[in-house]
C-alpha positions as CSV (number, residue, x, y, z in Angstrom):
1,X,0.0,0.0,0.0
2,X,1.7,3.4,-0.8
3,X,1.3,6.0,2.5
4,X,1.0,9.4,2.2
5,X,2.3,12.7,4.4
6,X,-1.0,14.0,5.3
7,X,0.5,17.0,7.7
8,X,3.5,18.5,7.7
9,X,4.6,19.8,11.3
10,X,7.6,21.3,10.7
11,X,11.0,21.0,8.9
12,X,11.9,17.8,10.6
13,X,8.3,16.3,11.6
14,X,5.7,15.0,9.4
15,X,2.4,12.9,9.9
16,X,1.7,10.0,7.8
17,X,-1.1,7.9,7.1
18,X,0.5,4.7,8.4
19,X,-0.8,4.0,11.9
20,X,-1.9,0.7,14.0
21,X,-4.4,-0.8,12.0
22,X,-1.4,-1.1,9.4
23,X,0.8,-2.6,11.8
24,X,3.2,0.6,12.1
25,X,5.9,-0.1,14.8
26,X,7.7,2.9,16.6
27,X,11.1,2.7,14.9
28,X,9.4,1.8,11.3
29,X,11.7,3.7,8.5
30,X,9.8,5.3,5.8
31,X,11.5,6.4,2.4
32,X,9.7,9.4,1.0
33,X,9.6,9.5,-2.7
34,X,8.8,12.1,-5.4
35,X,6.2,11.0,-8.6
36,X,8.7,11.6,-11.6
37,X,7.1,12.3,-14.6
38,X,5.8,9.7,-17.1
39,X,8.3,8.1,-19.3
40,X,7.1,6.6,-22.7
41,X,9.8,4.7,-25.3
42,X,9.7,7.5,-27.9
43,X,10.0,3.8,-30.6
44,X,7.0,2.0,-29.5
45,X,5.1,4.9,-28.0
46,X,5.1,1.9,-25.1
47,X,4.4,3.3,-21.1
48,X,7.5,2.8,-18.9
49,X,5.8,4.1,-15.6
50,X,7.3,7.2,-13.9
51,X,10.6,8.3,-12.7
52,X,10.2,8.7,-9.4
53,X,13.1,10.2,-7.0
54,X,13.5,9.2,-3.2
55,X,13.7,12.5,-1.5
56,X,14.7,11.3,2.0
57,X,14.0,8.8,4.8
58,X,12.0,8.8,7.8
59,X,11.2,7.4,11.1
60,X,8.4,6.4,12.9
61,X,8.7,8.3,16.6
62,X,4.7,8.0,17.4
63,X,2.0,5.5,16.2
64,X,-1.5,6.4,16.5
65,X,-4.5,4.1,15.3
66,X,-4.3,5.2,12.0
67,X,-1.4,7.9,11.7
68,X,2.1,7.9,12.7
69,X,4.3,10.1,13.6
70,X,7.8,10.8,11.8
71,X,10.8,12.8,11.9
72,X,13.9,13.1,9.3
73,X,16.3,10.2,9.9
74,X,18.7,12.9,8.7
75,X,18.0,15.0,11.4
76,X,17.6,11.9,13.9
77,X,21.1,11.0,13.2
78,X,23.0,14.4,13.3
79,X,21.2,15.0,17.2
80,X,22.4,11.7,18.4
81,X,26.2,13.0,18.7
């Protein structure tokens, strides 16, 4: 199933659709992608999907029944020093 940032709290905090009742775990990391645009064979005029581009990774830090919430492993890991 393909989850979804529904709020974003701040520059390091977002809430996703990903909660209990889709067995989210505190610690659960999330890659966040971007929907590239569509890419057709310019040949056979065939559909190649999208190129999508992963623009970071998150982690779960709250889990709510059907929402969790995240915060920017890159910011999780440069704190931890």
């Amino acid at each position: 199933m393909d989850y979804r940032i529904v709020k974003i709290i701040d520059e390091y905090l977002v809430v996703v659709n990903y909660g209990y009742v889709h067995n989210a775990e505190v610690g659960d990391l999330l890659q966040i992608y971007e929907i590239g645009e569509q890419v057709t064979d310019p040949k056979t005029n065939e559909d190649l999907g999208t190129l999508d581009v992963m623009k970071g990774k998150i982690k779960v830090v709250n889990v709510y029944e059907k929402m969790s919430l995240c915060q920017s492993n890159e910011f999780t890991a440069s704190t931890s020093n």
